[in-house]
N, C-alpha and C positions, 0 to 999 in steps of 0.2 A: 371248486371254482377258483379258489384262492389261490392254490398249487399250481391251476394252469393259468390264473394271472401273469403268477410269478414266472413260471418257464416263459411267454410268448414277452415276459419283461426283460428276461436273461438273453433272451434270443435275439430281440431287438438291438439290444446294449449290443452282444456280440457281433452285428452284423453292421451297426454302425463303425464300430472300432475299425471292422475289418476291412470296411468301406475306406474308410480313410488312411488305413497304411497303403492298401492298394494305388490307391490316388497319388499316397505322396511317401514315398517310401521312406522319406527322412525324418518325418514327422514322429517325436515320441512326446506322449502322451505325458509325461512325466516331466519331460521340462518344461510345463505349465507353470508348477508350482513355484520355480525362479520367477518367474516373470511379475511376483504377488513383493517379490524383494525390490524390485523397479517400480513401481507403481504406490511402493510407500516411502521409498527416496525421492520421487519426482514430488509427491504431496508435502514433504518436509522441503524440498527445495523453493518450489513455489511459495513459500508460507516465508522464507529467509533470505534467499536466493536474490543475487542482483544482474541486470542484464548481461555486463560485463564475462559473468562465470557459466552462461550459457553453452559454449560449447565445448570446455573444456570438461564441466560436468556429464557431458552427455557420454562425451568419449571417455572420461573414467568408467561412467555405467556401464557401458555398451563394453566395453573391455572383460566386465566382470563374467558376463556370460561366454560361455562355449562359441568360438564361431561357427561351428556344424548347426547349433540350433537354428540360423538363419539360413540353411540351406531350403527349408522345410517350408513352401508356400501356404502352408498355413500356420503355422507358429509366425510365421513372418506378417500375416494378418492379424491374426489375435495380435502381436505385438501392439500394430499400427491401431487398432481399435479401442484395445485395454490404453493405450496413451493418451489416443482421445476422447475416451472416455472421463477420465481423470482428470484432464486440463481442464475438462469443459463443466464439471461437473464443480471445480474450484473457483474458473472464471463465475458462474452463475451468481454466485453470494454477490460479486462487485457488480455484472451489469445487472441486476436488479436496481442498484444505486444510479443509474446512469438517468439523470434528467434530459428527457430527450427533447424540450424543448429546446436546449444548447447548442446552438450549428457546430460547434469543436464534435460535440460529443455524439450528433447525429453520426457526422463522419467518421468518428470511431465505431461506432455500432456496425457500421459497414466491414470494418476489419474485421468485426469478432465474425463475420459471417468465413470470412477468408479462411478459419479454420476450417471448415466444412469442405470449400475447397481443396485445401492440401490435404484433409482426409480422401476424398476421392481420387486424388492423385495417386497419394501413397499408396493406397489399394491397389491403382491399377497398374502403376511401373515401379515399385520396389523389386528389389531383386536382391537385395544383401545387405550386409550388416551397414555399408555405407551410406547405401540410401535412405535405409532407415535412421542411422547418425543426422542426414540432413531436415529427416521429415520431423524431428525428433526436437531441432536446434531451431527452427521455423516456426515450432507449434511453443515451446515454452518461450520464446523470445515473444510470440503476439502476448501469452496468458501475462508477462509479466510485465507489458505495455498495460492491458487491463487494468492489474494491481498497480502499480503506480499513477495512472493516470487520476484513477478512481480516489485511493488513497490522499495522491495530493489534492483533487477537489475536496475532499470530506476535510483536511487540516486547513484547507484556506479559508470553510464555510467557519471552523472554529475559528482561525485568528480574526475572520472580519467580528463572528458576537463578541471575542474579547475584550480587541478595539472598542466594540461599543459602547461595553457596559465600563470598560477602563473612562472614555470620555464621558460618561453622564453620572462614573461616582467617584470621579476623580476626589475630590473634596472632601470625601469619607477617611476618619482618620481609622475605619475600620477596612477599608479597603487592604485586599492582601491575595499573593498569589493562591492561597487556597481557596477563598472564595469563588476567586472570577472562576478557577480550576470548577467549583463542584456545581456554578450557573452553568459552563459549559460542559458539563458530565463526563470531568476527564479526572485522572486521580494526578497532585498535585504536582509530581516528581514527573508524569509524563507532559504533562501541558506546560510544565518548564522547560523538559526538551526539547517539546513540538514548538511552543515562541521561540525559543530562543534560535533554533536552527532557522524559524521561517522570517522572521525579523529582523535577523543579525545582530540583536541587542535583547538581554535581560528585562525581565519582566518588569521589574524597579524600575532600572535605565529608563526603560521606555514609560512605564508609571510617573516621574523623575521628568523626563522629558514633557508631558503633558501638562503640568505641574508648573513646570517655570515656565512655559511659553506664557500658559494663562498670566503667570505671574506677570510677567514682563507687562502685558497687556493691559494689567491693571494699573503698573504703576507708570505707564501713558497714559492713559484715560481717564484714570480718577483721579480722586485726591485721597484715598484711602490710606492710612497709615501702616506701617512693615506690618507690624502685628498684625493688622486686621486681613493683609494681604495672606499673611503666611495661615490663620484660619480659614480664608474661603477656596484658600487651595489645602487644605488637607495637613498643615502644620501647625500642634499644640502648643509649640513650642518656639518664639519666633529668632532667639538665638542661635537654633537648628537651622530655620529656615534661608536666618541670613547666612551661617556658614555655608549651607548648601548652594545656594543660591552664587555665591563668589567661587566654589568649587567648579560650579558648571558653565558659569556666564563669562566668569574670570574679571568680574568689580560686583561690587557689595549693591543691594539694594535703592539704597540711599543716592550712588551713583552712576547705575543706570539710570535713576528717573531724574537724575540732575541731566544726564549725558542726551536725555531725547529735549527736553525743554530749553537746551543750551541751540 
């Protein structure tokens, strides 16, 4: 029984194969295995990749390969398939992230359907290595609209808790970027780059900044003394405070709160 398994297995294997040279006489079986070298450049590109380098990457890949292999209507589908398989399978991790009570992002969900679209397109009128370039430079150009869209809402939802906890512990002489870093569960080197690129100022700066507005504020309103100023905003030290204080304000303590009472 086992032996004529295996024949009516052999037999089948043989007559599929044969099935499909007959169909498509270009098609070899063997340049499969390229196609497993495109499918692990597209997942490193996506992962690095900026919109901008979209189609010039495509057309160095597409280069790499044979052009006879897109003679072959089905190699030219496994192509179009194994691509969308990949994109879609990378876009997944981000629209799972995508709150879709958000009317932006409702409408984006509508794009990510578009892919599905240009899959059936490319199915059904590819014809060559061109049109594949184009179905190719369409499909990573939506997936890396995904990743960035997504990306940037997940860094804004961080900088607004930063902000947050930056104004409610401003006053902590323990406050410091590694904290606020490990409240929003980022490691401390990167949530310095993520502020500082999405704020346009240093996490200090802007620490610094909170810091002396309050200040200012108090020394209009109250009658609190420099010292006591520079402790309820977060300085031990009020010779610090006042140098820092003329640093950024550009006049010393003492004379801004002459300058609002005048």
């Amino acid at each position: 029984m086992r032996e004529k398994y295996l024949s009516f297995q052999k037999k089948d294997r043989d007559d599929n194969i044969n099935s499909i040279k007959s169909s498509d006489a270009d098609f070899d079986i063997n340049s499969v295995d390229d196609l497993k070298e495109i499918q692990d450049a597209i997942a490193d590109f996506l992962s690095e990749g900026s919109p901008e380098d979209v189609p010039h990457f495509v057309e160095a890949l597409l280069d790499k390969m044979p052009r006879e292999h897109f003679r072959s209507i089905i190699l030219r589908q496994y192509v179009i398939v194994n691509i969308f398989a990949t994109v879609t399978s990378f876009c997944k991790k981000f629209e799972d992230k995508v709150e879709k009570t958000q009317t932006e992002e409702i409408a984006h969900l509508q794009e990510l359907k578009d892919r599905e679209k240009l899959l059936r397109e490319a199915l059904a009128t590819a014809e060559s290595q061109e049109d594949i370039q184009t179905y190719m430079t369409q499909l990573l150009a939506n997936a890396l609209e995904v990743r960035n869209t997504v990306s940037d809402r997940r860094y804004s939802d961080v900088i607004l808790a930063a902000q947050k906890i930056i104004k409610k512990q401003y006053m902590s002489e323990d406050i410091s970027l590694n904290t606020v870093a490990a409240e929003v569960g980022m490691s401390a080197s990167y949530f310095s780059t993520i502020f500082s690129r999405e704020m346009n100022q240093t996490f200090v700066e802007y620490l610094t900044e909170i810091r002396m507005n309050k200040a200012k504020e108090l020394l209009t309103c109250s009658s609190l003394k420099t010292a006591e100023i520079a402790f309820e905003t977060g300085y031990r030290d009020p010779h610090y405070f006042s140098s820092l204080f003329k640093k950024t304000q550009g006049c010393t303590p003492k004379e801004y709160r002459a300058s609002r009472k005048g």
